[in-house]
N, C-alpha and C positions, 0 to 999 in steps of 0.2 A: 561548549564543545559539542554538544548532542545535538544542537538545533544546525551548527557548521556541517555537521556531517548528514545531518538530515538534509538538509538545501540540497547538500554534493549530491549524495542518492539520489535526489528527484528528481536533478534535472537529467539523468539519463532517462527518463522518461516523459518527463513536458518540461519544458522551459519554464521560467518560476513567473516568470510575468503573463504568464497563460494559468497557471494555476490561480493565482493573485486573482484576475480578471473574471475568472469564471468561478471562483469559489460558492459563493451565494447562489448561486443558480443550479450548482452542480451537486451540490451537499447534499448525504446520502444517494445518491443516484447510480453514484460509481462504485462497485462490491468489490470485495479482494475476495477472489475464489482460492482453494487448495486442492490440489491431485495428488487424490488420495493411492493414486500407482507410485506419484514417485515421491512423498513426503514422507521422511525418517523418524520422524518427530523428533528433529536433534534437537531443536531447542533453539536455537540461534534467534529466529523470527522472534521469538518470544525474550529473549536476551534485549533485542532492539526497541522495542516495542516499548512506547512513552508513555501511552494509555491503557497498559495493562488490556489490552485486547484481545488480546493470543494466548491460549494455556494450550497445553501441550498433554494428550493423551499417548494415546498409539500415536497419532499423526495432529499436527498443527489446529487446534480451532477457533476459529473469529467469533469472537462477539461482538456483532456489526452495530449493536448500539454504542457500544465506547469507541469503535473504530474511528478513524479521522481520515485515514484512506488517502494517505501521504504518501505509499510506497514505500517507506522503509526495508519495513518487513518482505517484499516483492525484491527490493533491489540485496536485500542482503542474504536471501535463501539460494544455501548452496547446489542444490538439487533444481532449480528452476522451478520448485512447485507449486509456488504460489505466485498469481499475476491479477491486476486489476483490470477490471471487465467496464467497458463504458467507456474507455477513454476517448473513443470519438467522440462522443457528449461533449468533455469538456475541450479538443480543438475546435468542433466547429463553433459551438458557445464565443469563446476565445477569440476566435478569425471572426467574428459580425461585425 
């Protein structure tokens, strides 16, 4: 169930066959940032979250070595606070 709903989430943000394509090239390079104006720390991101990457203080924080930088957490944050930085990286990667 968790991996179905993770695909659904991503592809609002790249196509799965762009992510597939450019995984290897792109790993760690793409960061999930948080704004820190509009992050609640409700928790949710952290609810999502497959690799225990996200603890939750006052507001949301990455531990970008467990991260995997799948968007999950991006697509499921209700405050828009969190988005992944670099994603031209992985279209133009993608589009070669």
């Amino acid at each position: 169930m968790k991996t179905l709903k993770k695909l659904k989430l991503l592809s609002k943000i790249l196509n799965f066959d762009e992510v597939i394509s450019a995984y290897e090239k792109t790993k760690r390079r793409i960061v999930v940032s948080v704004d820190e104006k509009k992050c609640l720390g409700c928790g949710v991101c952290e609810e999502v979250c497959n690799w225990g990457a996200i603890k939750i203080g006052d507001i949301a924080e990455i531990e970008r070595e467990k991260c995997e930088r799948c968007g999950l957490c991006v697509c499921s944050c209700l405050q828009k606070a969190l988005w992944l930085e670099n994603l031209n990286i992985v279209r133009g990667i993608a589009r070669e």
